[in-house]
C-alpha positions in Angstrom: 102.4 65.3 119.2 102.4 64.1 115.1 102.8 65.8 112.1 99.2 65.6 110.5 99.7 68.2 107.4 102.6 68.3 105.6 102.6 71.7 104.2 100.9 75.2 105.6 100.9 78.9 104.5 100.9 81.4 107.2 100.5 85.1 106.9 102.0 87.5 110.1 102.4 91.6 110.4 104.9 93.5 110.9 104.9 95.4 114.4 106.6 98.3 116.3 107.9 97.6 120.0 108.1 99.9 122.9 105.5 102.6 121.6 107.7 105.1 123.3 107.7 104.3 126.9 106.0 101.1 126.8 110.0 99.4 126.7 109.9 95.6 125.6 106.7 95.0 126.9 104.2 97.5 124.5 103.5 96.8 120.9 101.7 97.3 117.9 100.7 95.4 114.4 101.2 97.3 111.3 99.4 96.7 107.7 102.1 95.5 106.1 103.0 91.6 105.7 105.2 88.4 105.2 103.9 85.8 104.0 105.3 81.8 104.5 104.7 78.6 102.6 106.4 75.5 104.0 106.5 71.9 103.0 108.1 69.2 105.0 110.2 67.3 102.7 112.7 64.1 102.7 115.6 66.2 101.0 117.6 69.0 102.4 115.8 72.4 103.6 116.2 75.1 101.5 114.2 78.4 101.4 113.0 80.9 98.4 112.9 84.6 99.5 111.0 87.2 97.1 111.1 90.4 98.0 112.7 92.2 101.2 115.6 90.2 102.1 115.9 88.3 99.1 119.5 89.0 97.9 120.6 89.0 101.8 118.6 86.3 103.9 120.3 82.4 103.7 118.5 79.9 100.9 119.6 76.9 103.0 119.1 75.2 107.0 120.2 78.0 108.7 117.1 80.7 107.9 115.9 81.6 110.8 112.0 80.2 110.1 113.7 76.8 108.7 116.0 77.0 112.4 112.5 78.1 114.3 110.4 75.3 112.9 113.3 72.8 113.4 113.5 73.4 117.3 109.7 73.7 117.9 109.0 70.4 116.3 112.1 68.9 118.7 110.4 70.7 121.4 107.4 68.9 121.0 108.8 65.9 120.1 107.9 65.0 116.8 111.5 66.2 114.7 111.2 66.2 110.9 113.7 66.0 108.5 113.9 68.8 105.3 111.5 72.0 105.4 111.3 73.5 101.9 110.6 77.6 102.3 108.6 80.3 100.3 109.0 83.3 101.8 107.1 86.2 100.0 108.5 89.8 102.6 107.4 92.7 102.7 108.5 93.7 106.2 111.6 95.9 106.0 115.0 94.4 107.6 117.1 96.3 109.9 113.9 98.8 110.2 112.7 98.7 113.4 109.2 96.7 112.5 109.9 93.6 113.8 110.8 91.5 110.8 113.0 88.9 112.9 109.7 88.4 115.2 107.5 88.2 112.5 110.0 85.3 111.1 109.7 83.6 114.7 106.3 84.0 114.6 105.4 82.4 111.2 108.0 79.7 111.8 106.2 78.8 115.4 102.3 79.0 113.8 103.8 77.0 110.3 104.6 74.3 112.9 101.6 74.5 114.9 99.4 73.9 111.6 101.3 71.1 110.7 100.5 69.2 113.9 96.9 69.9 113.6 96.2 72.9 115.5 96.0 70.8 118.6 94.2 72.8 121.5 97.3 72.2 124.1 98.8 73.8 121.4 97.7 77.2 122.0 98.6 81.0 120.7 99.9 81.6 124.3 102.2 79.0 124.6 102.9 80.1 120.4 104.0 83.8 122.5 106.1 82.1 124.7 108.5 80.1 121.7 108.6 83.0 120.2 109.3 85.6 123.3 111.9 83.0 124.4 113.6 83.0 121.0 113.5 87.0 120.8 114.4 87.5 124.2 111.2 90.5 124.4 107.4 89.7 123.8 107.2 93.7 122.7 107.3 92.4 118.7 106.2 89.0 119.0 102.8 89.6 121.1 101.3 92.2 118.2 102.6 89.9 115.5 100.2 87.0 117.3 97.5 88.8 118.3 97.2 91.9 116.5 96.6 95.5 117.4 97.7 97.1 120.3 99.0 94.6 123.3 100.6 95.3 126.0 102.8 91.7 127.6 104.2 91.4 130.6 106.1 88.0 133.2 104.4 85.9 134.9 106.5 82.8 136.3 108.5 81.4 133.7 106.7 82.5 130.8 105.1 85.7 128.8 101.2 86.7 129.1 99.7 88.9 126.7 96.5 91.3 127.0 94.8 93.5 123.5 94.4 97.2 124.5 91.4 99.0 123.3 92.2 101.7 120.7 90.4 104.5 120.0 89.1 104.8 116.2 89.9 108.3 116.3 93.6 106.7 116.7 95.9 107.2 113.5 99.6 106.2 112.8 102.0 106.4 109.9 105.2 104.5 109.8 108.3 106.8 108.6 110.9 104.7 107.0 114.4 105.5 106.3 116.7 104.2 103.9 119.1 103.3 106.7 119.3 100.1 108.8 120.0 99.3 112.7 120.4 95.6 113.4 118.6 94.9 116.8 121.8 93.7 118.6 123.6 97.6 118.0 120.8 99.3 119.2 120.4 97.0 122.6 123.6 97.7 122.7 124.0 100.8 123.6 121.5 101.6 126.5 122.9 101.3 130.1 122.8 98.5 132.5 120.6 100.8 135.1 119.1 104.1 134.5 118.3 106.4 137.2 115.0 106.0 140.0 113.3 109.3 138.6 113.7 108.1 135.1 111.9 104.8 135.9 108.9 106.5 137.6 108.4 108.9 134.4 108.3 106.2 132.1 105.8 104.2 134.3 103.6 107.2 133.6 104.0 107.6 130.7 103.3 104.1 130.0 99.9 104.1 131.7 98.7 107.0 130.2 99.6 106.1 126.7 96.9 102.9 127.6 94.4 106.1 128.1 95.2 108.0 125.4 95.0 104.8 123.3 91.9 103.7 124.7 89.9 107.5 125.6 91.9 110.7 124.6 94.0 110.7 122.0 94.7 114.1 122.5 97.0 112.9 125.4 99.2 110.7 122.7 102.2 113.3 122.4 102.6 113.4 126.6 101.9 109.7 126.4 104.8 109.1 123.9 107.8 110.7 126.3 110.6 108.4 126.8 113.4 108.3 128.9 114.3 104.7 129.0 115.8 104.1 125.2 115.7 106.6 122.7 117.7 109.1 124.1 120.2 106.7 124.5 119.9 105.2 120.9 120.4 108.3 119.3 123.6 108.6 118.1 123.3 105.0 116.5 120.8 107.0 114.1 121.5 110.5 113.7 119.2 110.8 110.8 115.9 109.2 112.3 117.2 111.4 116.1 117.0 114.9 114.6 113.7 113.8 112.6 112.1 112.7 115.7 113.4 115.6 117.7 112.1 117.9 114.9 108.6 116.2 115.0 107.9 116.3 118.4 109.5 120.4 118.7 106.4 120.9 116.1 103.9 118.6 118.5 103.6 115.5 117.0 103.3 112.6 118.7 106.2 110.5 117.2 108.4 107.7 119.0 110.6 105.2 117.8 109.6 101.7 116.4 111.1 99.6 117.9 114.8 99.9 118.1 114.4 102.0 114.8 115.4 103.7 112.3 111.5 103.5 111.5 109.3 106.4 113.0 106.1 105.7 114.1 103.8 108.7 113.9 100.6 108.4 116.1 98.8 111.0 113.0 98.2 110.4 109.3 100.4 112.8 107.2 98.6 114.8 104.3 100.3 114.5 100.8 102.0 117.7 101.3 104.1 116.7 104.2 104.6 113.0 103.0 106.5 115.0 100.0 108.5 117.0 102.5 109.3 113.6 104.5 110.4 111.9 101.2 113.0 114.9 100.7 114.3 114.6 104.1 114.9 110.4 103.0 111.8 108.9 104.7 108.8 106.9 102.8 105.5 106.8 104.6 103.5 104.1 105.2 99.6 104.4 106.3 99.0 102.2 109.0 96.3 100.9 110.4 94.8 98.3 113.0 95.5 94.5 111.7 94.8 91.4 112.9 97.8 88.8 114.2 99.3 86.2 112.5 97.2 84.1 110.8 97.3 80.4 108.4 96.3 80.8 104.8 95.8 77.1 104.6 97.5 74.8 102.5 
């Protein structure tokens, strides 16, 4: 493949893995975005950050969309030299909402605009990068896509399918002013887990696609886990007791991700947003988005 443009803008959501029981394989796109400018240049790379991340995230090669679009233009073979970054965030780091996917992502789709969009080029083989590079398609596949997908092996690689979601179906994200990086909270859970615990969550699983899809009144059922978040608590002992506390009064919460976010499958009425900010967590109305998608140039 060639290098046809030399600059694109891409625009990708932020996303909440696992759904609850739906463990690295179940995920959903949130209304809230980062947006990526790149321009492939003779000089060195270097990248501007504004907003989330910008005091923390590296200016120079080793940013992870700079590192991203690097190897996928080796992968296919056409390798270019500097890669000049505006990065405009607004996904939260360390959050739970799938900010290093939605980097992967962008960096993946910057370099497939650059070569033209080519149609052996094509948004499932954009999953697979990215899944690779991850390590889970739970993040990645929403980010793509959009809405609610559900992503599973096949062979070597990742396949992806949208689930139908009810338009009765509301969620609110929950955000704390903590941070878990990805790598503590993966790295707590246990190498097995028991038979019975397996069986529950594949349950659970298929009858959160339901109550997605048909009865939303099944979503707080649909939402048990046994596979993670139990396990996961003690990393965040603030977002834990919330989430315990929400679902003792019925709601259908669950962690995004490998948290600290919430994600609340309900909207929340002034009143209790209020109380939430008190207890340290801003809300964030959600809603159904489309995936990643180029701005142009």
């Amino acid at each position: 493949m060639r290098i046809v443009n030399d600059t694109a803008r891409v625009r990708v959501p932020a996303s909440s893995g696992n759904l609850g029981p739906g463990f690295d394989s179940m995920g959903m796109a949130h209304d809230v975005w980062d947006e990526v400018s790149a321009t492939l240049t003779t000089g060195a790379s270097k990248a501007i950050v504004v907003g989330e991340g910008h005091d923390t995230l590296p200016k120079d090669e080793t940013h992870l969309i700079i590192r991203v679009m690097r190897e996928t233009f080796e992968r296919v073979g056409a390798p270019a030299a500097g890669i000049e970054l505006v990065c405009r965030n607004a996904i939260p780091h360390g959050k739970g909402m799938g900010s290093s996917a939605a980097a992967v992502v962008a960096g993946v789709m910057l370099v497939r605009e650059m070569l033209g969009s080519p149609a052996e080029f094509t948004l499932e083989q954009v999953l697979n990068i990215a899944a690779e590079y991850e390590g889970h398609p739970d993040n990645a596949a929403p980010a793509i896509y959009g809405g609610v997908t559900v992503s599973w092996t096949e062979g070597e690689g990742y396949r992806t399918a949208q689930l139908a979601v009810s338009p009765q179906v509301r969620t609110t994200l929950l955000v704390p002013h903590e941070v878990l990086p990805t790598t503590t909270a993966r790295a707590v859970l246990p190498p097995t887990i028991p038979h019975a615990d397996a069986a529950f969550n594949a349950g659970r699983a298929a009858l959160l696609t339901h109550a997605l899809a048909s009865d939303p009144s099944l979503l707080f059922a649909a939402t048990e886990d046994r596979l993670h978040q139990g396990y996961r608590a003690d990393s965040m002992p603030h977002t834990a007791a919330m989430l315990k506390a929400l679902r003792e009064a019925g709601w259908p919460a669950v962690v995004s991700g490998a948290g600290p976010t919430i994600l609340l499958f309900a909207q929340v009425a002034p009143e209790m947003a209020n109380i939430l900010a008190k207890q340290g967590f801003r809300t964030v109305d959600s809603k159904q988005v489309a995936g990643a998608h180029i701005l142009g140039r």
